[in-house]
N, C-alpha and C positions, 0 to 999 in steps of 0.2 A: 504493500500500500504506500500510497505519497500521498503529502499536504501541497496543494498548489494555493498560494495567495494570490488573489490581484486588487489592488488598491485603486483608491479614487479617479485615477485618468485611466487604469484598464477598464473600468465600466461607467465611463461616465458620458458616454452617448449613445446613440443607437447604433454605430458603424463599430466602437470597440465593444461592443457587446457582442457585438456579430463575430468579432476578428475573437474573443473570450469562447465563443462557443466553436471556432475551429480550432482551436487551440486543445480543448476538451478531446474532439472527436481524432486528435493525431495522438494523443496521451491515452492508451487501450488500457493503463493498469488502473486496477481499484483506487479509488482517491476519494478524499476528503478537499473539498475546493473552499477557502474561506473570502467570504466576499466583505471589503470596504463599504462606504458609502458612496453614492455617488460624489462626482467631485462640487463641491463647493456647497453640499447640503449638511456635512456637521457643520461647517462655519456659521449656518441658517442658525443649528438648531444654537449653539455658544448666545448667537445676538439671542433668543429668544428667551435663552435664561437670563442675559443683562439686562433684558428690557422686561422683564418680571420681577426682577429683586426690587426697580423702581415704581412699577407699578404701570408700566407704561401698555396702557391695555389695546390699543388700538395697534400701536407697532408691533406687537405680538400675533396679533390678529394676521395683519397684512404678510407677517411671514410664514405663516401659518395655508394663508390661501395660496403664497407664490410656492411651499413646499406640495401641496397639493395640485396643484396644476402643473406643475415641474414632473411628477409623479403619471397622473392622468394621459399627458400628452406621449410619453414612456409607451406604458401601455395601448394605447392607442395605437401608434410605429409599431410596435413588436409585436401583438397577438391581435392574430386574425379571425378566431369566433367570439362573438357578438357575447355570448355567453358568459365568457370566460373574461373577457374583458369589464362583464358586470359584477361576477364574482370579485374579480382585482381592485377593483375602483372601490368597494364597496368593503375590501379588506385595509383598502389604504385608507379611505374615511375613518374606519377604526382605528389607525394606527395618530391617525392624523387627532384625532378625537381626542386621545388618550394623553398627547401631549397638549391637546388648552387643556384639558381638566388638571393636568399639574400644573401646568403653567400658572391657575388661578390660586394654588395654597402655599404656604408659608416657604420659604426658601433652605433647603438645607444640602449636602453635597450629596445625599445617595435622590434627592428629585432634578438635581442638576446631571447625575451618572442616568436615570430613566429614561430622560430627556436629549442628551445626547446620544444616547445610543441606537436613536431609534431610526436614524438614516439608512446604515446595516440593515433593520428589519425590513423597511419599505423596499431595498433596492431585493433582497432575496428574495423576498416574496415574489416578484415580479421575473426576477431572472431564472427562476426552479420552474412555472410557469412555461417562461419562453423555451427552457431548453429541452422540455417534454415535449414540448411541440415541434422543436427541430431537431430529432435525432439523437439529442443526449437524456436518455432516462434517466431520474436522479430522483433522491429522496430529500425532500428538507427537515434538515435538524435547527433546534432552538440552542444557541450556546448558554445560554441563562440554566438549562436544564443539566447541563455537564461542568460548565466551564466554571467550577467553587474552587476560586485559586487561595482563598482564604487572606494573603496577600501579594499584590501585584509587586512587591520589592524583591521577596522570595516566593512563588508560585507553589502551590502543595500539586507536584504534577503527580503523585500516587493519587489522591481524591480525585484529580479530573480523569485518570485516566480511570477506574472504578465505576465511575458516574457514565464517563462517557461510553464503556464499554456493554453495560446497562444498556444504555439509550440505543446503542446500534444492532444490540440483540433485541430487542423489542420494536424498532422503526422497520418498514416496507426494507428488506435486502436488495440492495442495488451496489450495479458499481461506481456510481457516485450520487456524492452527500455532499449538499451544500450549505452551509450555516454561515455564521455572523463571525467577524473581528471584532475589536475592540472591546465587547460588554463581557462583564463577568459576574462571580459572586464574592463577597468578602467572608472572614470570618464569622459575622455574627447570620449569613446567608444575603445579607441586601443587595441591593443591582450594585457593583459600581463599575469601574471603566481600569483599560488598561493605559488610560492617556494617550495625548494625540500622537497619531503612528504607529498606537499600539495592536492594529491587526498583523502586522507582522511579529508581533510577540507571540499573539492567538494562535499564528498558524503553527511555531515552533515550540509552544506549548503542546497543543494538540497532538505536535509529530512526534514529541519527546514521550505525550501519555498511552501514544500507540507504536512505540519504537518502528515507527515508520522505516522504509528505504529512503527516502530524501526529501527534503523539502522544499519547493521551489517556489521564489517568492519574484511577479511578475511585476513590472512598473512600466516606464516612457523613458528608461534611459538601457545601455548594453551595459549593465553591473559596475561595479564600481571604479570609477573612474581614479586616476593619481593625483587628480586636483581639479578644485572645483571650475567646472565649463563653462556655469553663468559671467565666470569673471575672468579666463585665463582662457588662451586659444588653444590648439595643439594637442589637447587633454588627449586621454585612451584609457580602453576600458580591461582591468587588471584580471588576468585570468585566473589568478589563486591566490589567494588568502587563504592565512591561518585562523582559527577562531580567535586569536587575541591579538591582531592583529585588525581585522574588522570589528571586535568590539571597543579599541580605542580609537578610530576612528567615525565608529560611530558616535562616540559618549564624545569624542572633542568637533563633532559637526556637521558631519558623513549625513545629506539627508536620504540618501538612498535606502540606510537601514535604519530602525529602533534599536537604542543604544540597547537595549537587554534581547535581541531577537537571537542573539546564538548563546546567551546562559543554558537553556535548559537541555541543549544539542550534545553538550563539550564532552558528559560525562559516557552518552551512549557514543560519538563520533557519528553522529547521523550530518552529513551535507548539506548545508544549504549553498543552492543554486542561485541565484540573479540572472531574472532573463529580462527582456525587452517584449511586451507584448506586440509592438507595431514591428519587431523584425524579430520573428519569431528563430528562425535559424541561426542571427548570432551566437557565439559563445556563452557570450556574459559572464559570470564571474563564479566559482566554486568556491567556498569557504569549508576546511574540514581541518582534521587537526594534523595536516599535512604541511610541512613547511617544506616548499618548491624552490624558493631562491631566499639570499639573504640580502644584508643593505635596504635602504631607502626605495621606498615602492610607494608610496602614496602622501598627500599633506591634505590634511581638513583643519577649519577654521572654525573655532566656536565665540562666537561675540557676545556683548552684553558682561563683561565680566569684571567685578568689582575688584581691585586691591583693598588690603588692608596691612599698614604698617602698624605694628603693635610694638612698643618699646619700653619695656619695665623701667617703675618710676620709684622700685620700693624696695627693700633691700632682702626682696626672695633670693634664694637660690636657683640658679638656672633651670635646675630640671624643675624646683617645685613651680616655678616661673612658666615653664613648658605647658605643663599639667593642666595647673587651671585654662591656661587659654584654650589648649586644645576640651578642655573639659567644657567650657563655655559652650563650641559650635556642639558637640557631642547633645546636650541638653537641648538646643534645639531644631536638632537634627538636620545641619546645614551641613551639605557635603562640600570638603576644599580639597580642590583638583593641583593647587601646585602651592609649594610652601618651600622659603631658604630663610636663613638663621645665623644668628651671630649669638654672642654671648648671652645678650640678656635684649635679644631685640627679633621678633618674625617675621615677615613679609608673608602673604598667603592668598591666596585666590577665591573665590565663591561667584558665583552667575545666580542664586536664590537670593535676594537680597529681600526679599519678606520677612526677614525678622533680623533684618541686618540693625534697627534700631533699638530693639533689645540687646542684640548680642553688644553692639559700643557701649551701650549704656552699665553693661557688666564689666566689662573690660577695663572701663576709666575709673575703675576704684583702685587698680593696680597698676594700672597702664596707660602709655601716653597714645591714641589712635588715629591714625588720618587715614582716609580712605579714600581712591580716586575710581572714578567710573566710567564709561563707556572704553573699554581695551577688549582685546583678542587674544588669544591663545590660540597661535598657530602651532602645529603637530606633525610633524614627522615622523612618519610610520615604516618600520619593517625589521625583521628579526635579525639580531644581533647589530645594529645600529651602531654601537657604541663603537666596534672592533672595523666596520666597512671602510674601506680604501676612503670613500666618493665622501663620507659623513664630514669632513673637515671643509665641506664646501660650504655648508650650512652655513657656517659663520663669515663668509664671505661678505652677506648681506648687512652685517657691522658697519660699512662704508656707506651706504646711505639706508638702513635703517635703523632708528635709537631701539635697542633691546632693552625690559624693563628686567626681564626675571629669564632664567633658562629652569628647566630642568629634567633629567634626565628620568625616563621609567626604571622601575626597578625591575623590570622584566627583559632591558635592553630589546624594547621592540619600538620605542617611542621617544622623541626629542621635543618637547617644548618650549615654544619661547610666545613670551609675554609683550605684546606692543600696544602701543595706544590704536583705535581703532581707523581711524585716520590714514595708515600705511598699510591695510590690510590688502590691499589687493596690490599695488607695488609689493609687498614679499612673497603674495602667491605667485607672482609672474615670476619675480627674479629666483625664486625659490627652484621654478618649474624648468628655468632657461639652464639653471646650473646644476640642478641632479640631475633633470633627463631629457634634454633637447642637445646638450652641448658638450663636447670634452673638453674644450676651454674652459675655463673659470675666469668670475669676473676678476676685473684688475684695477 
């Protein structure tokens, strides 16, 4: 069996639904197909909790009719009995239904995870439909009914996979099942969400509770490229990756993948794939726990990222000096991606800056703080980094750009460095000209 994902631009009109459902019928093995939402309708549904927390009942409303007509006009393109199109329309009114009546009650995060998740439900229903009628038999599964991850930090993939194995001995046998990303259950059982992008965690969960053969996750680009294309010419699409090596490019800005999409892979070595749905033959990219080549293979960029200088002002001891500060983020559970250090003084990094006003307001009982914001964490990726010929070129980029922090992975798969945000795409260029367009280095 395989997990296939496709995300919001694989089915986000009537032509890549079509190119989705050939895609199905060239794939003969048993599979599990996890569907996104269409594109640009969880964003609908976010506005629709913002404009509920204020009460704004009308603007709720209006996107509430554009999600249903978005939905209808769907249906209408794709299925061609009269019938069955009444059945559809009259299951999405439901669907449609069920988000104003949350919409009108009190605000809390598991009516804002019901609410958002319900894009996934509208577009499955609709695409298990069309693909009955074209050739792909399939059964639809509800993820809500298997998918009790208990928490989405660490996944309980033994419960989903228990739950889900339930569910597929008890649903219509077929060789493919199509269900929902993104929505899950937590510990106490309520809806919540695997956060945005997180259908790709869905499907490698799912592959992990069914120790699938592979999981292949489809998008609009050929797998992961060595640097980002929006901003950099020349780019190319990497044909092997390590799993820690795509998950630190994920976690520092890779938007190709969900920074936890290969956690629950690593242990069984189940592959994840990246293909390209509009050019289905490409390569795309393999992720397993195969290391193919060493050195520098890819850069991703993660922006928004706060500094914090913290400088003991008290006459702690350095380690007890350590302690507390790191004891501070620990409490409220802000994750810091890169940190360097002198005697009695830290520098350190965070991109969560929601309780970055508590955590200073801790800190200057012992500590002197300044903190500066909008910078980038640019990332150098690839196994054994530290030891590669080509890695001393990295620093080249010193001569016209000011570096604020480096630092190196402990895993020697990763090289960081810290810049204000302003020079971010000058170092993805010159980063890109000097590990892999050039044998020159700049001078």
């Amino acid at each position: 069996m395989k997990v296939l994902k496709f995300g919001g631009t694989s089915v986000g009109s009537i032509e890549s639904l079509h190119q989705v459902r050939d895609i199905l019928v060239e794939s003969p093995e048993r599979k599990i197909v996890v569907c996104s939402a269409m594109s640009g309708v969880t964003n609908q549904l976010v506005a629709i909790v913002e404009h509920m927390k204020i009460k704004e009942v009308k603007i709720v409303e209006e996107h509430l009719y554009h999600l249903e007509t978005k939905h209808f006009d769907v249906v209408d393109e794709l299925i061609k009995d009269e019938n069955q199109r009444e059945t559809l329309k009259q299951r999405i009114k439901e669907i449609i239904q069920e988000i104003a009546a949350l919409s009108s009650v009190a605000y809390s995060e598991t009516v804002k995870s019901k609410i958002t998740t319900k894009g996934e439900a509208l577009l499955t229903e609709i695409f298990s439909v069309f693909l009955n009628n074209n050739g792909v038999s399939n059964t639809l599964l509800y993820a809500e009914d298997f998918m009790h991850v208990d928490s989405a930090e660490t996944p309980n993939i033994a419960k989903v996979s228990e739950r889900l194995v339930t569910v597929l001995d008890s649903a219509p046998q077929n060789d493919v099942y199509i269900t929902q990303g993104f929505i899950c259950r937590d510990s106490s059982g309520e809806i919540s969400d695997l956060k945005r992008g997180g259908s790709d965690f869905s499907a490698t969960i799912i592959g992990a509770a069914l120790d699938v053969e592979e999981v292949e996750i489809w998008t609009d680009i050929d797998g992961v490229h060595n640097n980002d294309p929006r901003y950099v010419s020349e780019t190319y699409s990497i044909p092997y990756l390590s799993y820690s090596e795509a998950s630190k490019l994920a976690h520092y800005g890779a938007k190709v993948l969900h920074p936890k999409t290969v956690l629950p892979l690593t242990d069984k070595e189940i592959p994840v794939i990246l293909k390209n749905t509009f050019s289905p033959n490409a390569f795309g990219t393999v992720i397993s726990s195969k290391v193919h080549s060493r050195g520098a293979k890819a850069i991703s960029a993660k922006d928004n990222v706060t500094i914090l200088k913290i400088e003991s002002n008290t006459s702690l001891a350095s380690h007890d000096f350590f302690k507390k500060v790191f004891d501070v983020f620990h409490k409220h559970e802000v994750v810091i991606d890169t940190v360097t250090t002198s005697e009695k003084s830290v520098s350190l990094t965070i991109d969560d800056t929601t309780r970055l006003l508590a955590i200073t307001n801790e800190l200057t009982g012992y500590a002197k703080v300044t903190t500066e914001s909008l910078n980038t964490i640019i990332c150098v990726v690839g196994e054994s980094i530290a030891g590669d010929e080509k890695t001393y070129r990295i620093f080249n980029i010193l001569k016209y750009i000011p570096i604020k922090m480096i630092s190196l992975g402990k895993s020697d798969n990763n090289l960081s460095i810290l810049i204000d945000s302003s020079y971010k795409i000058a170092a993805l260029k010159l980063l890109q000209e000097n590990l892999f367009l050039k044998e020159n280095v700049l001078v």
